[in-house]
N, C-alpha and C positions, 0 to 999 in steps of 0.2 A: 430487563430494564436496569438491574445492578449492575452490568457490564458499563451500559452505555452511560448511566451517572458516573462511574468513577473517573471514567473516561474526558467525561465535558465538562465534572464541577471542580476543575482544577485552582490553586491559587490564582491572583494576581501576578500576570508576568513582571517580575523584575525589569529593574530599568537595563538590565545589565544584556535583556532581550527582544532588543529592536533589532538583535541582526539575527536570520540566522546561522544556527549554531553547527560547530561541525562536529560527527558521530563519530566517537572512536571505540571500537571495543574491543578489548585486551584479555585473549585468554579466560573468554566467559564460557562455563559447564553450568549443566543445569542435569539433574535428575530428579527422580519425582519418587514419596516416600515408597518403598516397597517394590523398585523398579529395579531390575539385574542389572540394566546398563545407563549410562547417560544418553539422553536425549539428543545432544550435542554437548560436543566438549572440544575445548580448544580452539575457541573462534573467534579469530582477529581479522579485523578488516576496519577501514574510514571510509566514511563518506563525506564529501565535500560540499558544502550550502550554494544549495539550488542543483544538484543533479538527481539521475534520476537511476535510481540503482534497483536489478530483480533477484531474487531469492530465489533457484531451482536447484531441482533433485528430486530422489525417489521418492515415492510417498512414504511417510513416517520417519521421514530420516531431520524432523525439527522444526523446519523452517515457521509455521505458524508458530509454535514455542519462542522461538529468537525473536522474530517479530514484536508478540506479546512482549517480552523480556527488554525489550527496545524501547516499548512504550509505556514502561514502569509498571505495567500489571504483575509479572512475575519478576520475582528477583533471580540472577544466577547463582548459583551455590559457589561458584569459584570464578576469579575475575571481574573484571567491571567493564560497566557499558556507563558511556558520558557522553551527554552533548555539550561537548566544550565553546563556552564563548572565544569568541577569535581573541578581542582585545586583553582582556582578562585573564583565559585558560582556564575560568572556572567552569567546572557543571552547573549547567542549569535547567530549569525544569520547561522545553518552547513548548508553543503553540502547537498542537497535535491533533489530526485530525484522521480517524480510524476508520476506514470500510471493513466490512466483515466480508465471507463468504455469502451471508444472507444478509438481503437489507435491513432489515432487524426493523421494519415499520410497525408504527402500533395500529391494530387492525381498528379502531375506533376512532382515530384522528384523521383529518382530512389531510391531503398530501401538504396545505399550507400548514397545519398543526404540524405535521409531524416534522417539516421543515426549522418550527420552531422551535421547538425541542432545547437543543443546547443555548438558546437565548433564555428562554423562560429560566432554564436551571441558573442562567448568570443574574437573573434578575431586571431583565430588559424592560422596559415599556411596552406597553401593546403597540405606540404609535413610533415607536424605531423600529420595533422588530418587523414590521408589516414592508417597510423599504427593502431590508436588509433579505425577504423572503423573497420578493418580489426578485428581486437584481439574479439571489444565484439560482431561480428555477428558470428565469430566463437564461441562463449562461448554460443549463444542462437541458435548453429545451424543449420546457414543460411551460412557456407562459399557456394560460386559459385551464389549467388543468388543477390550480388552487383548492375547488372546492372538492376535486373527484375523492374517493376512498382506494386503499393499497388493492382490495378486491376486485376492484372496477379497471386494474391498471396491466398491462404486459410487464413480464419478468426483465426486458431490458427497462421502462419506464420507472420501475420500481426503485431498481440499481439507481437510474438518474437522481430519485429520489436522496434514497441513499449520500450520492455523491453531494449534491445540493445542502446537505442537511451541516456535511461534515466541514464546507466550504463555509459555513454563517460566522464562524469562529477567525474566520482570517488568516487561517492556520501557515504555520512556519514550517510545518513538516508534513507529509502525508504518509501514512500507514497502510498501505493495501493487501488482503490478507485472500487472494486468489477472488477478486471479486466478481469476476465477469466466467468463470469455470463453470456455470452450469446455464450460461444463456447460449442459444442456438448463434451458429458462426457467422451468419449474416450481422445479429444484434452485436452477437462482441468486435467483430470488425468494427461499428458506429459505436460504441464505446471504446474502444480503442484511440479513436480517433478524436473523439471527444475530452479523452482524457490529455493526451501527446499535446491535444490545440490549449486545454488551458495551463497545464504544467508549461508549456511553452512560451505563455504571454503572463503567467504570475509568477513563476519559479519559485516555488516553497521544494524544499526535497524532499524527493520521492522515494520507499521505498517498496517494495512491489515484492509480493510472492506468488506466484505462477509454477502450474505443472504444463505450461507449454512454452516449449523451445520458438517454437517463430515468433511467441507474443513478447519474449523476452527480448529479442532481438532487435523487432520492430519500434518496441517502448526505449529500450532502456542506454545510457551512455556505458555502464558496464552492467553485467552479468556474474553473480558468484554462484559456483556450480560447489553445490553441495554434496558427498558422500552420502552412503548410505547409514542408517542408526547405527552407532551414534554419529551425529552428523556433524563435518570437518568442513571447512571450505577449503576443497581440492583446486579450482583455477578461481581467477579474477581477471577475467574478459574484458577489455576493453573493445565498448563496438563504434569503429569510426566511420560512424554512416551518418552526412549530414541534413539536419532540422532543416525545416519543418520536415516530416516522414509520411510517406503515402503507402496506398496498395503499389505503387507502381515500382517500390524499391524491392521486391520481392523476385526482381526478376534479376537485382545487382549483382553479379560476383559476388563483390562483400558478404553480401547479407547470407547468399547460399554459403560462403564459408565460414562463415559464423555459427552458421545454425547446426551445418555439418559437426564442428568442431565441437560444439558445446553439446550435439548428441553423443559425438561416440567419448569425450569428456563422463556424462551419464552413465553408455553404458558401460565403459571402462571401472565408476567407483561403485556400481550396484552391483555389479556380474549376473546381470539378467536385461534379459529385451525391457525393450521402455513399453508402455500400453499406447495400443494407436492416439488416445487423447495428446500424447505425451508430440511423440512422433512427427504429427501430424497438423493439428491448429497453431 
């Protein structure tokens, strides 16, 4: 629960945050006390308001680190990360909305409590927040399923959850932290797709960390392939494969050489075979 408070009790957006902001980070390292090596080091790349960008590489080589680091939980030891207002050029603090690798539902709250979650902590009314739950469990889904419990639900419904929770907020940015990596490939296909359909018709920007190369490919406008620890962004993929995205683009050219590229990309900066997870979904 202290994750997910610090997370959603954020100030008041500045006026200076009706748009959103663009992501610049310059030469951020991060090491952890008592650690031989950095985590990552040297890590520059932008993102630009409303696209949808993935985080890949070996395991351990940062990526959930940079993420966090992204979303002000951790700071870098050297360099800076800013989401710069366009007009302005100042840093500002947007709208952020985090998935975890687990839906972090609280096993006691009904799937509409747990929805509410980040309303209550802003101070909502009972009788806003009741619309405002309604609207995005419909958008991921779940209408009729209000009163069920997280125990009573499938590991993709849960995710929905999840995703639903983090939507209440209105968020300007999204933070996906490998969220769909432990649901079977049927469910993460309909999560995929689910997600691609609303980043596509809200545009808040995306940024996604995955250890699967087709997921990254199918989701994202670019791909930053990451080194092994300490982790570098070794390429920056542009994928020009045109929205809305289906199963059906898997059979594209493009998309095979994309996927191709950014695997041996991988195995080139690990100098080890990828794990079939890796490979393969």
């Amino acid at each position: 629960m202290p994750l997910i408070r610090e997370i959603v009790e954020m100030p008041e957006l500045s006026k200076l945050a009706t748009e959103v902001p663009r992501l610049t980070v310059e030469g951020a390292c991060k090491r952890f006390p008592g650690g031989l090596s950095a985590v990552y080091e040297d890590i520059g790349f932008a993102v630009e308001p409303g696209s949808f960008v993935s985080l890949i590489g070996p395991s351990g080589c940062g990526k959930s680190t940079l993420l966090k680091s992204v979303a002000g939980l951790l700071k870098p030891d050297q360099g800076e990360i800013c989401w710069e207002h366009a007009a302005s050029r100042e840093c500002i603090r947007p709208e952020i909305g985090y998935i975890f690798q687990d839906a972090t539902l609280l096993p006691w709250f009904s799937v509409r409590k747990n929805v509410e979650v980040p309303l209550r902590l802003r101070g909502m009314v009972p009788s806003l927040r009741d619309p405002v739950c309604r609207e995005m469990l419909k958008k991921v889904w779940l209408e009729g399923f209000e009163d069920y419990y997280p125990k009573e639900l499938s590991g993709g419904m849960k995710m929905r959850v999840s995703l639903a929770r983090a939507l209440t907020l209105n968020p300007q940015v999204m933070l996906l932290d490998e969220p769909f990596g432990a649901l079977d490939a049927i469910t993460r296909n309909e999560m995929n797709r689910l997600l691609i359909d609303l980043w596509f018709r809200q545009r808040w920007t995306a940024l996604f960390v995955t250890h699967s190369v087709n997921e990254a490919v199918m989701l994202s406008d670019r791909v930053l392939v990451m080194s092994a620890r300490p982790g570098r962004i070794v390429d920056d993929v542009a994928i020009d494969l045109p929205h809305p995205r289906n199963e059906s683009m898997v059979s594209d050219p493009r998309y095979l050489n994309h996927v191709s590229h950014i695997r041996s990309l991988i195995l080139a900066s690990s100098g080890e075979a990828l794990r079939p997870s890796q490979l393969g979904k």
